[in-house]
Backbone as a chain_set.jsonl record, in Angstrom:
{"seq": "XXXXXXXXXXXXXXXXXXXXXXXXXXXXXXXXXXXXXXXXXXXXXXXXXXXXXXXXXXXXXXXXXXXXXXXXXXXXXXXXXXXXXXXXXXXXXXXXXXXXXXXXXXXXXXXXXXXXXXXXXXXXXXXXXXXXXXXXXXXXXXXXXXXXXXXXXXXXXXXXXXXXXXXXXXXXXXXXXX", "coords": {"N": [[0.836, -1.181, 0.0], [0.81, 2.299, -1.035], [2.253, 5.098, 0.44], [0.189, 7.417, 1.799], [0.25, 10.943, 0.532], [0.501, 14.482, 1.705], [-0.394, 17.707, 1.044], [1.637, 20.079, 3.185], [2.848, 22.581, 3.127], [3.568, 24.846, 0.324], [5.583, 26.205, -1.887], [5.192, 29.035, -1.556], [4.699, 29.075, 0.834], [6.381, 27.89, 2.156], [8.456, 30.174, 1.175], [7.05, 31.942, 2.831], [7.187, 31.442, 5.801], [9.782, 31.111, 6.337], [10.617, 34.385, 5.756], [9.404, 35.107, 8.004], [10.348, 33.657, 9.795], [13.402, 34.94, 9.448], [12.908, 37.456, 9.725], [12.655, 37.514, 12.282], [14.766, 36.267, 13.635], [16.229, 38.671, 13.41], [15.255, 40.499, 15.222], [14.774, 39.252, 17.529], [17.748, 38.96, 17.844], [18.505, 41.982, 17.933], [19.44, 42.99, 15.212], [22.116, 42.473, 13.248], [24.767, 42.204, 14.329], [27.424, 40.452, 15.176], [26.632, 37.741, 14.708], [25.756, 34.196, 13.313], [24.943, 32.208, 10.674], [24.762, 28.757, 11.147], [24.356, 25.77, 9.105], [22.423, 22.584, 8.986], [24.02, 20.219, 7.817], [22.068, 18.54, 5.412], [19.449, 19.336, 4.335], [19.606, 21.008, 6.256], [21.089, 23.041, 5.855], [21.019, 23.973, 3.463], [18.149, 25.677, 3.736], [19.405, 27.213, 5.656], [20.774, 28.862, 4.152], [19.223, 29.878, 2.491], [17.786, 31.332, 4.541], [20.147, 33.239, 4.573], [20.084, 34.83, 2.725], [17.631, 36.063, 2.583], [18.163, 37.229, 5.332], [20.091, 38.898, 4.243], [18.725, 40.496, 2.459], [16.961, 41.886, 3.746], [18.626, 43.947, 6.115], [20.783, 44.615, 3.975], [23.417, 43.744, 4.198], [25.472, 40.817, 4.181], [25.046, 37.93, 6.546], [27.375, 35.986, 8.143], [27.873, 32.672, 6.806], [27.8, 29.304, 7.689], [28.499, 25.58, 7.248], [27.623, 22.637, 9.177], [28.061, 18.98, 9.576], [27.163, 16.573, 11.072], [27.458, 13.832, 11.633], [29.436, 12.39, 12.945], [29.011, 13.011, 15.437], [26.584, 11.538, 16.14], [24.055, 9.664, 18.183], [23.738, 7.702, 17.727], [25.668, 5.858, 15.272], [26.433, 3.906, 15.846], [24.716, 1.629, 15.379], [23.285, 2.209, 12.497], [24.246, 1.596, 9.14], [24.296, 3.458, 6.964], [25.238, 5.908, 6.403], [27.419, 8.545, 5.512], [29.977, 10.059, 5.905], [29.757, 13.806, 5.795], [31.124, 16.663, 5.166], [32.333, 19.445, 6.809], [32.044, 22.862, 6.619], [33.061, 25.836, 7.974], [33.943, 29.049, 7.794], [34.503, 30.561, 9.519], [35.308, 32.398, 12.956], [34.103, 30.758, 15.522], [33.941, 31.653, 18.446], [32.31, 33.567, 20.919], [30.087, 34.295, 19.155], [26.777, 34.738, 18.049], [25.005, 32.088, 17.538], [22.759, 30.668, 14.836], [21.449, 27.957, 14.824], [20.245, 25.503, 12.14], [18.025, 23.829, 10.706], [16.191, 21.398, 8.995], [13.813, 20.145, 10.172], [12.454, 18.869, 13.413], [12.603, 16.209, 15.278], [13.162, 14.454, 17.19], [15.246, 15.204, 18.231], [17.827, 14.434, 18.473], [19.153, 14.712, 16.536], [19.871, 17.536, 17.113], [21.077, 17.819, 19.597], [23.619, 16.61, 18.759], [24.509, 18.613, 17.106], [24.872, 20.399, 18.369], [27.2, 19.388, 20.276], [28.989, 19.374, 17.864], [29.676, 22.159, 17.455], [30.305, 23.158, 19.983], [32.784, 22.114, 20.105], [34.036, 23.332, 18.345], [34.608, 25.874, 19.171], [33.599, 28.334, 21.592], [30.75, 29.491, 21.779], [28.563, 32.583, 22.026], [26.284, 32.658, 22.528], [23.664, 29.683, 21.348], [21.357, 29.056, 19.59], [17.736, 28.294, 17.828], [16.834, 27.499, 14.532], [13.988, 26.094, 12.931], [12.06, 24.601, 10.317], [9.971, 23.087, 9.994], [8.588, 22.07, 13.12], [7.971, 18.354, 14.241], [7.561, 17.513, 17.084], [7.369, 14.766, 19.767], [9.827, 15.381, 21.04], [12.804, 13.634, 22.405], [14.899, 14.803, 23.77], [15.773, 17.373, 25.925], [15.131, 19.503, 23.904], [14.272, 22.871, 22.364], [13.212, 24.746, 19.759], [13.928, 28.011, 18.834], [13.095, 29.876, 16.714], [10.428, 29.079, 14.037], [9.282, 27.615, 11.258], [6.666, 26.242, 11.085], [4.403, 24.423, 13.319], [3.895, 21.099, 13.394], [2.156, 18.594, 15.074], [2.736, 15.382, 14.992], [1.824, 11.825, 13.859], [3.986, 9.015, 15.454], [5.102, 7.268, 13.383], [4.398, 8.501, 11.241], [6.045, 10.905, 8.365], [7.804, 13.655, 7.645], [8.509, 15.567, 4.8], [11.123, 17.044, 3.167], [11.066, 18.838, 0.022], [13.159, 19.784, -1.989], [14.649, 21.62, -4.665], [16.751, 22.175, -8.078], [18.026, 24.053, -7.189], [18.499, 23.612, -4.999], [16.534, 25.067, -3.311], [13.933, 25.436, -0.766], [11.085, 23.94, -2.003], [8.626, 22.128, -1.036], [6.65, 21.222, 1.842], [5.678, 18.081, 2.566], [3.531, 15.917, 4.295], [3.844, 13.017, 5.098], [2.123, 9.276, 5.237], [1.421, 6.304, 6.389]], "CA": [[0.0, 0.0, 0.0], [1.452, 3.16, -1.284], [1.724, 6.104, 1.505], [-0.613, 8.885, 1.562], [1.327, 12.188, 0.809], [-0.099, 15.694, 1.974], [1.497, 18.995, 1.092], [1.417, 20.842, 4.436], [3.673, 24.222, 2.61], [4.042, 25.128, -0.452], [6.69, 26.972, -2.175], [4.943, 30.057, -1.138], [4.052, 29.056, 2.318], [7.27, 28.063, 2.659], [8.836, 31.593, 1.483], [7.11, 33.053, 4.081], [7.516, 30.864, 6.685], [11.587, 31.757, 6.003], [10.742, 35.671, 5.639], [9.248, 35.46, 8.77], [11.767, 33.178, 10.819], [14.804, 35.928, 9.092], [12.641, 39.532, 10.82], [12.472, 36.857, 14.683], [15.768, 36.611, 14.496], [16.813, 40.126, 13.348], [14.334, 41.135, 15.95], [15.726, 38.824, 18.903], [19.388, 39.508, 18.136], [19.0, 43.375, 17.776], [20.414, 43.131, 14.107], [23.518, 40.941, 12.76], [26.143, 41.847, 15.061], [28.036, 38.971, 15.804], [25.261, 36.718, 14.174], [26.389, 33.777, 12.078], [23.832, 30.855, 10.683], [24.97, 27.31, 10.425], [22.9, 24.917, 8.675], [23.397, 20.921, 9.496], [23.793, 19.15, 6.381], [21.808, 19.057, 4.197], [18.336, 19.974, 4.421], [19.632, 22.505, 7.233], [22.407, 23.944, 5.193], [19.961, 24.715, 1.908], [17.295, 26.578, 4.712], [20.275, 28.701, 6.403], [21.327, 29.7, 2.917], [17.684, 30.788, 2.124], [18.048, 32.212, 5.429], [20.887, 34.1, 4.63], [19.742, 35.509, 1.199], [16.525, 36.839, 3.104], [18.394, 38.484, 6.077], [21.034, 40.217, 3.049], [17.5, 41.442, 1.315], [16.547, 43.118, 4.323], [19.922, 44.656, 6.491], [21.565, 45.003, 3.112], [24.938, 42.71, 4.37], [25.489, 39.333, 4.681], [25.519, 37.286, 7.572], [28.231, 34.733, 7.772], [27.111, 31.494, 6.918], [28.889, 28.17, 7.509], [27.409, 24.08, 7.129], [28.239, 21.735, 10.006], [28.024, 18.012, 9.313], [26.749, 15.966, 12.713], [27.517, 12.3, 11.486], [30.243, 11.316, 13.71], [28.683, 13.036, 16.999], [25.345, 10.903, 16.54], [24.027, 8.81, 19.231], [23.282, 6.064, 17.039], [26.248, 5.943, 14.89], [26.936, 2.515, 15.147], [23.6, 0.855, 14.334], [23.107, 2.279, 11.092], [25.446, 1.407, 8.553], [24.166, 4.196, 5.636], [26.145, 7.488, 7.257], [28.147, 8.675, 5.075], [30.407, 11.43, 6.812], [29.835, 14.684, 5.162], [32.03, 18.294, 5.143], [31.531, 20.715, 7.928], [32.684, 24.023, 6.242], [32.714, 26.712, 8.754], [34.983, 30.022, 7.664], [35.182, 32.004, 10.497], [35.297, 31.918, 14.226], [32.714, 30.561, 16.962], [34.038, 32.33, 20.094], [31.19, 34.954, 21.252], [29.149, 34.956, 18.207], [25.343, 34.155, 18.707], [24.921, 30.996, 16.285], [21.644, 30.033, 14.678], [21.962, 26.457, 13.952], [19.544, 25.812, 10.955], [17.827, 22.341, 10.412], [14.569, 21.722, 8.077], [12.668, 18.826, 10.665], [12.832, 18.676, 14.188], [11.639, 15.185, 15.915], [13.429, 13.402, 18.693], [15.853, 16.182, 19.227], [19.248, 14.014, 18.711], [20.363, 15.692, 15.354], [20.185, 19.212, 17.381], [22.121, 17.637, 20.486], [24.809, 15.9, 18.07], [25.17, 19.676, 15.968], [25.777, 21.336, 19.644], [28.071, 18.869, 20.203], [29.974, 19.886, 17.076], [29.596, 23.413, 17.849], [31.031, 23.544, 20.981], [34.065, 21.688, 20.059], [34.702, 24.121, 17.067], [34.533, 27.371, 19.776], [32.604, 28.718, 22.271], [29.851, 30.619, 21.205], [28.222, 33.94, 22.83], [24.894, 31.673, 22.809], [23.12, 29.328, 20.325], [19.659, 29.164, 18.889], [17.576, 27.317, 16.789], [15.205, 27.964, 13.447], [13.378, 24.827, 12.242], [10.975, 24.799, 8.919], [8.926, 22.263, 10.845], [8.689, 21.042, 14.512], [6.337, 17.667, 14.19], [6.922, 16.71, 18.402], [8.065, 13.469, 19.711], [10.983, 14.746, 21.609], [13.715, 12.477, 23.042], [15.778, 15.452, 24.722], [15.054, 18.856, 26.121], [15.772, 20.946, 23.054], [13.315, 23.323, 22.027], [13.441, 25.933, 19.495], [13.603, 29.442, 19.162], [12.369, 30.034, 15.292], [9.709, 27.664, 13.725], [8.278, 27.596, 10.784], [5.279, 25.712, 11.199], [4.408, 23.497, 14.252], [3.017, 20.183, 12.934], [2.001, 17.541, 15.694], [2.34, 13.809, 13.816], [2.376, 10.575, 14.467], [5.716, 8.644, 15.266], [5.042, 6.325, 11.972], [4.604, 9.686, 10.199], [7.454, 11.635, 8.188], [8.005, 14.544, 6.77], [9.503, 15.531, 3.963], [11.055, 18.678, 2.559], [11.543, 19.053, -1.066], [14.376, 21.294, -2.272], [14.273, 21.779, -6.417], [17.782, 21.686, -8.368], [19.157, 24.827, -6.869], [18.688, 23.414, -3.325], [15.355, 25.914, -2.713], [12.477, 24.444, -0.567], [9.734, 24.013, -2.504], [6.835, 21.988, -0.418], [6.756, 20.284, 2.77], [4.667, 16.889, 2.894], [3.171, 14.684, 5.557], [3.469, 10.938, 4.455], [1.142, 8.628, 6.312], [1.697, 4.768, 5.558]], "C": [[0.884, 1.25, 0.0], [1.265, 4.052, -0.108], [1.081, 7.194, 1.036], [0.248, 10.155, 1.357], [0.63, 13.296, 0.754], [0.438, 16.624, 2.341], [1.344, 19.744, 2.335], [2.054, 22.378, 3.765], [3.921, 24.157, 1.438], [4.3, 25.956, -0.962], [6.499, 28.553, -1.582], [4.9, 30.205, 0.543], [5.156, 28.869, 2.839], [8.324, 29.163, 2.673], [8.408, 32.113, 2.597], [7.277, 32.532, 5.357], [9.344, 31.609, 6.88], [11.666, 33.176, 6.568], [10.222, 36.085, 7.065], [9.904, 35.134, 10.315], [13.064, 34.174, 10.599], [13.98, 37.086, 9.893], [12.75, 38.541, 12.299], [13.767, 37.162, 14.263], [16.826, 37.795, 14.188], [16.06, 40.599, 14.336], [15.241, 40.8, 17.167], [16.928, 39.021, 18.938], [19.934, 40.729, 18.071], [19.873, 43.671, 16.428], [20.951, 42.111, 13.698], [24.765, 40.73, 13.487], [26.973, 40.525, 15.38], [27.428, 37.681, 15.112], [25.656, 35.727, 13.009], [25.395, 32.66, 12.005], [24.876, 29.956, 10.354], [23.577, 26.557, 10.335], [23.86, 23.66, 8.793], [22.809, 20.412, 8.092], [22.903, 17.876, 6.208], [20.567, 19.432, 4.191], [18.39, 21.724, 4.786], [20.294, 23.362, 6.536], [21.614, 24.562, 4.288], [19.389, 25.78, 2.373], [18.302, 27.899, 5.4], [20.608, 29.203, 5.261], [20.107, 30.416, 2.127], [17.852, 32.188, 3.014], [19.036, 33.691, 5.258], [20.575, 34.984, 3.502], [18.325, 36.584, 1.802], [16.959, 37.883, 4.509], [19.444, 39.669, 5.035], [19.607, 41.24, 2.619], [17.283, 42.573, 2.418], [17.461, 43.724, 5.516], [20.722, 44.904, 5.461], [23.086, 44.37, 2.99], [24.581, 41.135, 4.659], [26.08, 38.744, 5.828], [26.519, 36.214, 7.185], [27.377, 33.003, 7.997], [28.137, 30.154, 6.506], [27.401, 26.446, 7.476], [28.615, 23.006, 8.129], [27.253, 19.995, 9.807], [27.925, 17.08, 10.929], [26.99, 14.364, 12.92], [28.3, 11.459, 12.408], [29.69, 11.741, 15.37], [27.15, 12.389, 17.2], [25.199, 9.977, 17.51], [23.924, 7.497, 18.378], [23.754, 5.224, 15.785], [26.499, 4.225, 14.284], [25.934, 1.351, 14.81], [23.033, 1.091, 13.129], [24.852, 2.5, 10.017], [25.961, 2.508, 6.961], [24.745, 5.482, 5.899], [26.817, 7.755, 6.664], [28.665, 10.274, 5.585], [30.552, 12.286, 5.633], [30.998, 15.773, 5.672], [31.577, 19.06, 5.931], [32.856, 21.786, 7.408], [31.945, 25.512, 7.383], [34.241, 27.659, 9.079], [35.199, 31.08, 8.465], [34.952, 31.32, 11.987], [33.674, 31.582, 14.611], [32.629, 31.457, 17.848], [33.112, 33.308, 19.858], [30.556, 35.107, 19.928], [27.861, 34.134, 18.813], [25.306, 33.646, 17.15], [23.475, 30.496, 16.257], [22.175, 29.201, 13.961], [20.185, 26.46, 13.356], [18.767, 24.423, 10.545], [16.039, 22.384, 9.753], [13.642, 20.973, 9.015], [13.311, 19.085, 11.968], [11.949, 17.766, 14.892], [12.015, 15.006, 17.097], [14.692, 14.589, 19.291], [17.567, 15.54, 19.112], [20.136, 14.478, 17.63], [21.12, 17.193, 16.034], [21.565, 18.74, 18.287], [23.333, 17.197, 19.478], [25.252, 17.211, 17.142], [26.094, 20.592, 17.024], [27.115, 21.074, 19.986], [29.219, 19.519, 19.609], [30.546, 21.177, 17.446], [30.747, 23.492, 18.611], [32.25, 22.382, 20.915], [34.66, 22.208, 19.254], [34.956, 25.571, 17.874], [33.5, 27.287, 20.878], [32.126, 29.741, 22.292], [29.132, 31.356, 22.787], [26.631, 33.133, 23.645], [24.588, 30.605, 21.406], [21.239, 28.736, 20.39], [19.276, 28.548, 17.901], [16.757, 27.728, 15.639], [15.388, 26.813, 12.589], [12.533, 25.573, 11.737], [9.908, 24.02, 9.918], [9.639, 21.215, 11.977], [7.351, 20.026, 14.8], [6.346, 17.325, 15.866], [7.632, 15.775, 18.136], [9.292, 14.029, 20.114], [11.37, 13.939, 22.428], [14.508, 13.606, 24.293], [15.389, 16.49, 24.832], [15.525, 19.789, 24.939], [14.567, 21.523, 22.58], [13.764, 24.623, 21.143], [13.228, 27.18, 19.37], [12.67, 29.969, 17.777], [11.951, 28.839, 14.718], [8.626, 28.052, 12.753], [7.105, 27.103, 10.376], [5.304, 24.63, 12.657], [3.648, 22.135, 13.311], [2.895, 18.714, 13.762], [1.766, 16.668, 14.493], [2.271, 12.761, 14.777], [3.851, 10.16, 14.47], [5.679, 7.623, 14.084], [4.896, 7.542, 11.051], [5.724, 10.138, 9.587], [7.072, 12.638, 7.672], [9.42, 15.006, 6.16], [9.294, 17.035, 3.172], [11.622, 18.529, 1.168], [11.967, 20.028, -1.346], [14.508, 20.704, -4.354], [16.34, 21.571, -6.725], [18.588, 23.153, -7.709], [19.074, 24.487, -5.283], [17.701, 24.472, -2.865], [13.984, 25.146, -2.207], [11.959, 25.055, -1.011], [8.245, 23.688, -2.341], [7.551, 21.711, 0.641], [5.811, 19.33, 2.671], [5.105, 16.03, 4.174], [3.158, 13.133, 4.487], [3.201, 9.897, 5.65], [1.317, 7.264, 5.068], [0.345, 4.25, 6.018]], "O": [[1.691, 1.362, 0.923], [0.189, 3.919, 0.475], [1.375, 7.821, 0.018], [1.068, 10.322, 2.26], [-0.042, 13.37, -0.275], [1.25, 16.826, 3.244], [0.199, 20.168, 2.179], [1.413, 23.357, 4.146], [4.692, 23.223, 1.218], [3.506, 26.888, -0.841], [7.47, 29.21, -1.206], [5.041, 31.208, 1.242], [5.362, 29.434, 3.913], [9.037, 29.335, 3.662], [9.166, 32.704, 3.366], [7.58, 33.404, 6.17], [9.723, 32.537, 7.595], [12.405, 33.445, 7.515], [10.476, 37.228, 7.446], [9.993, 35.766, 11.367], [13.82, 34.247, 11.569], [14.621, 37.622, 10.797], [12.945, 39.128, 13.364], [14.097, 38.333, 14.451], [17.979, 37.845, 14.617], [16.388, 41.785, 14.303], [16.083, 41.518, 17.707], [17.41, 39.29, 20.038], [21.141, 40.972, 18.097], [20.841, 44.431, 16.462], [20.466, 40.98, 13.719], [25.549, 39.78, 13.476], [26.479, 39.691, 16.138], [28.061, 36.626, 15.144], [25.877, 36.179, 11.885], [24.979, 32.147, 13.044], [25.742, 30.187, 9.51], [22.484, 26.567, 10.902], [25.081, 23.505, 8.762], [21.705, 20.281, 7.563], [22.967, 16.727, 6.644], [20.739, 20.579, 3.779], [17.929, 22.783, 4.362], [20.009, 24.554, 6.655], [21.531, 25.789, 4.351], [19.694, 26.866, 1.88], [18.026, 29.086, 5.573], [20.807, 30.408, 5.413], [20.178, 31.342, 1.319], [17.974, 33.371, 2.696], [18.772, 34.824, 5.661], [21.052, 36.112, 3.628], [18.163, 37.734, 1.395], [16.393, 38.943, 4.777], [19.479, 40.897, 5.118], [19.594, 42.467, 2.522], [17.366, 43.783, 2.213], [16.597, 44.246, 6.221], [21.686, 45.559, 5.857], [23.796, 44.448, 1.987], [23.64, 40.567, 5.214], [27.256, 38.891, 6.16], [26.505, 35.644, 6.094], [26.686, 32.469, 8.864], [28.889, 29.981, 5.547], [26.181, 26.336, 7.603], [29.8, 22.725, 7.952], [26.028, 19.912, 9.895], [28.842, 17.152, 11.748], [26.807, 13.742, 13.966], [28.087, 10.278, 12.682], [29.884, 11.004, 16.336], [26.525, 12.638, 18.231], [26.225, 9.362, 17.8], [24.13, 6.353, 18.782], [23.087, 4.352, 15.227], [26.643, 3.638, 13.211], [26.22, 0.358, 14.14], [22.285, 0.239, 12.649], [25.906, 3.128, 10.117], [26.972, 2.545, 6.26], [24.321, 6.218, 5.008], [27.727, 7.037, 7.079], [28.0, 11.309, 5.633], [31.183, 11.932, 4.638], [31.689, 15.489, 6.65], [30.406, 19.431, 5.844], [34.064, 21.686, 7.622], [30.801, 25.956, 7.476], [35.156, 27.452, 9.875], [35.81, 32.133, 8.289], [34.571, 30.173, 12.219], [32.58, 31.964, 14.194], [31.592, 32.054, 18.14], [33.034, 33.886, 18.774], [30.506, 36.282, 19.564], [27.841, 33.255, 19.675], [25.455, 34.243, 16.084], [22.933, 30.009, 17.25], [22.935, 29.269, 12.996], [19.229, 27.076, 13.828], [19.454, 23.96, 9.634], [15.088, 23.126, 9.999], [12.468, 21.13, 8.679], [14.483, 19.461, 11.978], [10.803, 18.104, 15.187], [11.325, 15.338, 18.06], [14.97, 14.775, 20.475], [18.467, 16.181, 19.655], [21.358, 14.625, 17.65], [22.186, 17.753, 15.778], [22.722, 19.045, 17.999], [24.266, 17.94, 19.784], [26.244, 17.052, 16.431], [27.178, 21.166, 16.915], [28.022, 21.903, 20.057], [30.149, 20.053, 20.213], [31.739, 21.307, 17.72], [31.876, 23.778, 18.214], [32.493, 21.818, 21.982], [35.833, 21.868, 19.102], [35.516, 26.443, 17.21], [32.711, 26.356, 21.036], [32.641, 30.799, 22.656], [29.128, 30.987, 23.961], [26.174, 33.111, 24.788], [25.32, 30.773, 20.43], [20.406, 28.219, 21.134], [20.069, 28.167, 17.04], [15.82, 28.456, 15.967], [16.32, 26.504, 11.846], [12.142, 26.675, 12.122], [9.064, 24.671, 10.533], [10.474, 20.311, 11.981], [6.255, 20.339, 15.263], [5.275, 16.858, 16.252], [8.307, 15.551, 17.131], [10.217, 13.349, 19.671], [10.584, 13.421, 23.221], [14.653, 13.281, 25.472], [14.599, 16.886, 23.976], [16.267, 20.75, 25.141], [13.679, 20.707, 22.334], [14.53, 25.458, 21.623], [12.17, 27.567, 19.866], [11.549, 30.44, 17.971], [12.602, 27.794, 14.72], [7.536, 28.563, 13.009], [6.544, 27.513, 9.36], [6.381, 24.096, 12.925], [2.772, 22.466, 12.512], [3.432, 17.727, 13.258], [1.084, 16.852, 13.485], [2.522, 12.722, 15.982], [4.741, 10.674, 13.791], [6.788, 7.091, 14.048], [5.42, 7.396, 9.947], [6.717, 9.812, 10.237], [5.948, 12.651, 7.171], [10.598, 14.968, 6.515], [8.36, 17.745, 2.798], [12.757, 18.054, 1.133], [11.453, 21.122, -1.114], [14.431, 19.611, -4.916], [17.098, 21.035, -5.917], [19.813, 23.197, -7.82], [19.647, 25.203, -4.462], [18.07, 24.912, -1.776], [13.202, 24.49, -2.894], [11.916, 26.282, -0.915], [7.223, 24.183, -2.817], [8.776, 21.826, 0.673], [4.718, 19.897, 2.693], [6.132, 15.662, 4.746], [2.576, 12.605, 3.539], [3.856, 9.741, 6.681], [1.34, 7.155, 3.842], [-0.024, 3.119, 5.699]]}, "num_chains": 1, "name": "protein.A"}
């Protein structure tokens, strides 16, 4: 039996979802000072680079934007065998900047803990913060975020899924129900 698939955002819904997670956290951080996005590869990385194209449109500069790779600080590393360790490119410092880490899904909470991880072994940041596209529930650990573009309670047999087009731009979000 094929799964049900139901668009929850599309391309538009998800622009503004974006345009309105980039004014929170120009709002909450008083500007760009210090302000650098990482996105966790690969969903997250595409979304902080949206991110970053939408805070340039409206402060006129670009925030620094780096992509941190979480594969070897996972909790669950050694029961799946499909992991293929990606590139964590990140061109400038950590120390004292306020870091929005960047991720498209947030479920059980162990991708965020395993990016902090990274984080704070690359520097120690001023603070860090979060902006998810969608939080469906079902955490595992206390992380909660600060920017969210959509809440979507699911089931735990549920997924969602973010489609990104050939330049890496989300284009929907779907629910898939088996």
């Amino acid at each position: 039996m094929a799964a049900e698939v139901i668009e929850i955002l599309d391309s538009e819904g998800v622009d503004r979802a974006l345009t309105r997670i980039a004014h929170e956290i120009l709002e909450h951080n008083k500007g760009i000072e210090d302000l650098v996005l990482i996105g966790i590869r690969t969903g997250g990385a595409y979304l902080a680079a949206q991110l970053q194209q939408k805070i340039s449109a409206i402060e006129g500069v670009d925030v620094q934007l780096g992509i941190i790779d979480v594969t070897m600080y996972r909790d669950d590393l050694c029961s799946r065998n499909d992991l293929a360790v990606g590139q964590t490119d990140i061109p400038f410092r950590l120390r004292d900047q306020k870091i929005v880490l960047v991720d498209d899904v947030l479920f059980t909470g162990r991708t965020i803990r395993a990016a902090m991880g990274a984080v704070m072994d690359l520097g120690r940041p001023q603070n860090i913060q979060l902006a998810i596209l969608v939080d469906r529930g079902h955490r595992e650990l206390p992380i909660r975020p600060d920017y969210i573009g959509r809440n979507l309670p699911t089931a735990r047999n549920e997924q969602i899924k973010v489609d990104f087009d050939d330049q890496n731009t989300a284009q929907a979000v779907h629910l898939l129900r088996n």
